[in-house]
C-alpha positions as CSV (number, residue, x, y, z in Angstrom):
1,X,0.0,0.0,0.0
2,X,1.3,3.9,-0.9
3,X,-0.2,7.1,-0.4
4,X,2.1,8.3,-3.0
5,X,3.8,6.5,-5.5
6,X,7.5,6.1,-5.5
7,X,10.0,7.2,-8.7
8,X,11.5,3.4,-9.9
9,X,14.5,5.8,-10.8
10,X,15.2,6.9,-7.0
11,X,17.4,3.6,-5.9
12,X,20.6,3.6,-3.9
13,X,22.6,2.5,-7.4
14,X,21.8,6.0,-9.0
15,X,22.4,7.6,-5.7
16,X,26.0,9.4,-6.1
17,X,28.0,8.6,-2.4
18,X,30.2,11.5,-1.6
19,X,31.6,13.2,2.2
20,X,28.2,15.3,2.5
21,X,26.0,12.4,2.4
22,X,27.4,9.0,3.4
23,X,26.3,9.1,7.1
24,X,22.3,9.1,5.9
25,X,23.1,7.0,2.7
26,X,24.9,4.4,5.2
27,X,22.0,4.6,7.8
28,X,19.1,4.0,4.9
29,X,21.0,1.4,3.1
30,X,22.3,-1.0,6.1
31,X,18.1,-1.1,7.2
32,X,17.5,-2.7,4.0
33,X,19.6,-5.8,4.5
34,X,17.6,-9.2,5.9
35,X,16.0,-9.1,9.0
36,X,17.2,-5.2,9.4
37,X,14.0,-2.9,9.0
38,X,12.7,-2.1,12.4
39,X,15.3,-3.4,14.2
40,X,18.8,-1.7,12.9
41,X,18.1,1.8,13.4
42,X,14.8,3.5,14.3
43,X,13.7,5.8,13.6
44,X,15.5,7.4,10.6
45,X,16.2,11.1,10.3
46,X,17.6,12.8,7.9
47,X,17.6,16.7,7.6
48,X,19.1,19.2,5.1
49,X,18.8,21.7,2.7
50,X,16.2,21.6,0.0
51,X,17.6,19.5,-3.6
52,X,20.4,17.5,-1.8
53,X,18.8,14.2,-2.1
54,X,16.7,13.4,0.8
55,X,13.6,12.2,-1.2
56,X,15.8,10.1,-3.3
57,X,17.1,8.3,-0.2
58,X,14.0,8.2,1.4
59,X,12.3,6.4,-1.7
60,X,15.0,4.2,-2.4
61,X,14.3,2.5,1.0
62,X,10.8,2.6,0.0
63,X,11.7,0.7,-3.5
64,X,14.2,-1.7,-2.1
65,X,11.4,-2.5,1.1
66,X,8.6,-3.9,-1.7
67,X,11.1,-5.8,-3.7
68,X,11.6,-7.1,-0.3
69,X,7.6,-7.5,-0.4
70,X,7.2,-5.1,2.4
71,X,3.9,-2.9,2.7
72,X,5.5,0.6,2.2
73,X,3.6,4.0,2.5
74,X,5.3,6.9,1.1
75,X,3.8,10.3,1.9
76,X,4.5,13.8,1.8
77,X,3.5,16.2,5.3
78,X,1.0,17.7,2.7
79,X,-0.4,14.3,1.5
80,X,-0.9,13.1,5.8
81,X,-3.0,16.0,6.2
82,X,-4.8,15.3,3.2
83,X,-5.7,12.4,4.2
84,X,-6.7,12.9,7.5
85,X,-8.7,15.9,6.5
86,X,-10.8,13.8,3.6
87,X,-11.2,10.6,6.3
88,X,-12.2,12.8,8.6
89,X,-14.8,14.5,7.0
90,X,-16.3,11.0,5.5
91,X,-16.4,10.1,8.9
92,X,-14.0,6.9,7.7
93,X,-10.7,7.7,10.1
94,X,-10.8,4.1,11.1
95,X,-9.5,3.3,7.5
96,X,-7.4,6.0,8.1
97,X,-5.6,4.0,10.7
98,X,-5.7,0.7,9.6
99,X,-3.6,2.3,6.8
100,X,-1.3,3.7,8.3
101,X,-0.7,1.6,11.3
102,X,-0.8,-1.7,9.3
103,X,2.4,-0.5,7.1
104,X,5.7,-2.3,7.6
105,X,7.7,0.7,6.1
106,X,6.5,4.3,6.6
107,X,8.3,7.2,5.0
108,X,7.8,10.7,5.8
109,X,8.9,13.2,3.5
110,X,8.8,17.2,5.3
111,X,8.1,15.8,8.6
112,X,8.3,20.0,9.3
113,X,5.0,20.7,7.8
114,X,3.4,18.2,10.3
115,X,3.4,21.5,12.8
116,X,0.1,22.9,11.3
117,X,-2.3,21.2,14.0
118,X,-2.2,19.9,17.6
119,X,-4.8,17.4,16.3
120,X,-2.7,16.1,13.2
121,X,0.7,15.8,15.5
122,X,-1.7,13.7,17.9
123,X,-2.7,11.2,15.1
124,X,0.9,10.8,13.9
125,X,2.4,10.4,17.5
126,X,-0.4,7.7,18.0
127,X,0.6,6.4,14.8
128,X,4.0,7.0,14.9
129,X,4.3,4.5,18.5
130,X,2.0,2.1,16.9
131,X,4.5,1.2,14.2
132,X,7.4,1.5,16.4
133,X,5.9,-1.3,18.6
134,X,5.0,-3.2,15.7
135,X,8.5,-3.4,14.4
136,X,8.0,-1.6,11.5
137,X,10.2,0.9,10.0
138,X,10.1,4.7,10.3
139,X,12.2,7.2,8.2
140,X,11.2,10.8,7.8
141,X,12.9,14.0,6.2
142,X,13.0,17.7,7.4
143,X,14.8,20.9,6.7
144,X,16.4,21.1,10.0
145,X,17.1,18.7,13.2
146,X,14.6,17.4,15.6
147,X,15.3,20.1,18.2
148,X,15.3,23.1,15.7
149,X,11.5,21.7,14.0
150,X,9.7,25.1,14.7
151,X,5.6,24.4,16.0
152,X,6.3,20.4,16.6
153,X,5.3,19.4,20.4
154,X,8.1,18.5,22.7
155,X,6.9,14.2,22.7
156,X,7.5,14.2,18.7
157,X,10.7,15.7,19.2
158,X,11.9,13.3,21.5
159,X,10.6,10.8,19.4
160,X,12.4,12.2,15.8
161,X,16.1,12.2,17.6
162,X,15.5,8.4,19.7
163,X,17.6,6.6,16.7
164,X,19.8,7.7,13.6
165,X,19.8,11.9,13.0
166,X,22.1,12.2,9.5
167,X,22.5,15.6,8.2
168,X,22.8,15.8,4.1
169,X,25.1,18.9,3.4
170,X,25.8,20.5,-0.1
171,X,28.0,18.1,-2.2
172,X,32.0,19.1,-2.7
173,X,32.9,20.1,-6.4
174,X,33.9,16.4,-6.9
175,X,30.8,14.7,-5.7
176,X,29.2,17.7,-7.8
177,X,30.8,16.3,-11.2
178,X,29.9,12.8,-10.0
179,X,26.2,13.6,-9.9
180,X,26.1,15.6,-13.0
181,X,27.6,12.6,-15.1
182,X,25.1,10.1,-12.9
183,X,22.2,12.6,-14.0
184,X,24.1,12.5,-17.6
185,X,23.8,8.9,-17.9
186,X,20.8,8.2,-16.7
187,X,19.1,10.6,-19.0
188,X,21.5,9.1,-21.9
189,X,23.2,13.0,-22.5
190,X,26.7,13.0,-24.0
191,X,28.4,16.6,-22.3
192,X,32.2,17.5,-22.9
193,X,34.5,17.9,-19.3
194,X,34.6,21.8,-20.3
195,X,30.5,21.9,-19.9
196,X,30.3,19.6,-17.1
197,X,32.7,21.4,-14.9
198,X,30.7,24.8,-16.2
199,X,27.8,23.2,-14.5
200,X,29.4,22.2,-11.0
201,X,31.1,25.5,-10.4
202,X,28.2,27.7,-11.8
203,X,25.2,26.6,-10.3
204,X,24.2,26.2,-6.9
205,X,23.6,23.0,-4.4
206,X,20.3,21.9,-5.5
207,X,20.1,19.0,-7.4
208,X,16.6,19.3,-9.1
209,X,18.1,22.4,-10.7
210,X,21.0,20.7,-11.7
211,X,19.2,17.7,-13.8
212,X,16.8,20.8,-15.1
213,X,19.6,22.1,-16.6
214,X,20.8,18.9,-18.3
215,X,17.4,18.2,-19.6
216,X,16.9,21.6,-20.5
217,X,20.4,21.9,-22.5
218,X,19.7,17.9,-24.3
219,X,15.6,19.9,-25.4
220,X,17.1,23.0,-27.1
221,X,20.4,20.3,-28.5
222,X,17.1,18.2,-29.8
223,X,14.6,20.7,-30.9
224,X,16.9,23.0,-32.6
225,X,19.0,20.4,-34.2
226,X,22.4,21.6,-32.5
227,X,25.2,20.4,-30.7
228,X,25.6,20.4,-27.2
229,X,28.7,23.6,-26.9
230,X,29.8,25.3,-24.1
231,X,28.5,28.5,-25.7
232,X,24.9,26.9,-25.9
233,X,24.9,25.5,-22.1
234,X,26.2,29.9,-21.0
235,X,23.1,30.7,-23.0
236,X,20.6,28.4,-21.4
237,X,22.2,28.6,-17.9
238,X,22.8,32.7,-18.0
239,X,19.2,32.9,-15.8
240,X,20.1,30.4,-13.6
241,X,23.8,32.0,-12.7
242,X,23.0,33.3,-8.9
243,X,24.0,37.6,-9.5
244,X,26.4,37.4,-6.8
245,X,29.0,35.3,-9.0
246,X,29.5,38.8,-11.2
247,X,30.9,39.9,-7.8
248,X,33.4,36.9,-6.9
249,X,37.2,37.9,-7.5
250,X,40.6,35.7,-8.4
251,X,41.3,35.5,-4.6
252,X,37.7,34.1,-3.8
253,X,38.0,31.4,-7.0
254,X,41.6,30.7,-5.4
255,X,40.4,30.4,-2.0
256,X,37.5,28.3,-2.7
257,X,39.3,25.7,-5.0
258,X,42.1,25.3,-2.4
259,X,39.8,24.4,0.1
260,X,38.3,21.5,-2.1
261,X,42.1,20.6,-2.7
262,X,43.0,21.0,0.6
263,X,45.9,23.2,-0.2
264,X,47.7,26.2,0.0
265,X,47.2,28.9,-2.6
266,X,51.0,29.4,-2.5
267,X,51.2,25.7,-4.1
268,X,48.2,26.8,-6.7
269,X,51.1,29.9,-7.7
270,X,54.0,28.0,-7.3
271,X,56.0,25.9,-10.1
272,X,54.9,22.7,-8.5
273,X,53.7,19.7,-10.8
274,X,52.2,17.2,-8.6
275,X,48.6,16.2,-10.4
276,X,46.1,17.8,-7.6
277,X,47.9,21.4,-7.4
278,X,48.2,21.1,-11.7
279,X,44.6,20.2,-11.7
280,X,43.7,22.9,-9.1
281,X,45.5,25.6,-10.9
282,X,44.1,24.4,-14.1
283,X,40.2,24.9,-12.5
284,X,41.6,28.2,-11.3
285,X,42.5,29.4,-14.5
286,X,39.1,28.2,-16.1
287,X,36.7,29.5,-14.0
288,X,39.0,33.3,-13.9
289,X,38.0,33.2,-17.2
């Protein structure tokens, strides 16, 4: 049973693994080995930014719990209160909770927006215990930790932060390539280095906008007949460029790229030829450009 159906494409094989997110991909995948899902860790939560991935992860526990032939429900904050509002008002809330309470997997996505009501918060806390003493697996997402969850009552709190909290930060340049060419190939997109490192270092944290971009650039390739260039992907991008970038100077390129290196900017100026400082200096140079 879902409230939502899950994307097939959201598994942990086209998740991309890097520093920012290993913690909550580790947590999510190790629950989905035999005998694991209620048991391992429980509840599940995993906060971050907007676009980092935490729906992915979320659903690719959902998707590897029913090959598993587990009952999994899937549901936004927004889609709960749905629900409950509609049962409610057909006077049908016992189906309500036989549907929720009779899952073996539950995922949460926005746990945040729960805050709305007193009366909602009671049904999932009700719900949320329920589950827990059944054995059955909980995992939610949120914008911010347990004890930062702004309008959420003190018992769901405590609840959130009893088992794994994993924080999803925005990816390092590296892990930012590795996703692009993951989003690349599963979309079946050929881009050159020069345009996929234009990508990373342009464009913000969010994922969704990333794989919008790539889509958008493989449309106007297809539509207008033309090859994927570097010029083409400035054109399509130049509204997506954050206005601040027109303000970032050679020492703030520098900076930043040393700190992905973990080096000195010295090294990045220096005559030295050892592959990470001649790849460094190399970025430097491109994106001074």
């Amino acid at each position: 049973a879902q409230s939502t159906i899950l994307n097939p494409s959201f598994t942990f094989e086209s998740f991309v693994v890097g520093d920012s997110n290993k913690y909550a991909y580790g947590a999510c995948k190790a629950i989905t080995h035999k005998d694991k899902l209620g048991k391992l860790y429980n509840p599940i939560f995993v906060y971050g930014p907007t676009g980092l991935g935490k729906t992915h992860l979320l659903q690719a526990v959902g998707n590897a719990s029913l090959e598993m032939g587990k009952k999994v429900i899937y549901a936004t904050s927004e889609n709960f209160i749905n629900d409950f509002t509609s049962n409610l008002k057909n006077g049908s809330l016992d189906k309500f909770h036989e549907k929720y309470r009779n899952c073996d997997v539950l995922l949460i996505d926005d746990v945040q927006f729960l805050g709305k009501t007193d009366k909602i918060q009671e049904e999932f806390f009700f719900i949320f215990n329920e589950i827990k003493n059944n054995d059955g697996q909980i995992i939610m997402t949120s914008d911010n930790p347990p004890n930062m969850l702004k309008g959420i009552t003190e018992r769901l709190k405590s609840r959130f932060a009893h088992g794994i909290i994993a924080d999803i930060t925005p990816p390092q340049l590296d892990t930012k390539i590795a996703i692009i060419r993951k989003k690349c190939e599963f979309n079946d997109i050929n881009l050159s280095n020069d345009i996929i490192n234009y990508i990373a270092t342009s464009l913000g944290d969010n994922i969704r906008e990333i794989e919008g971009i790539i889509i958008s650039l493989n449309a106007y390739a297809t539509i207008l007949g033309q090859e994927i260039t570097l010029e083409l992907a400035k054109s399509v991008m130049k509204d997506h460029i954050k206005e601040k970038k027109e303000n970032i100077t050679i020492d703030d390129i520098l900076s930043l790229v040393c700190k992905e290196f973990n080096i000195k900017p010295s090294d990045v100026k220096s005559n030295k030829k050892t592959q990470n400082i001649v790849t460094a200096r190399r970025i430097v140079i491109y994106l001074a450009r």
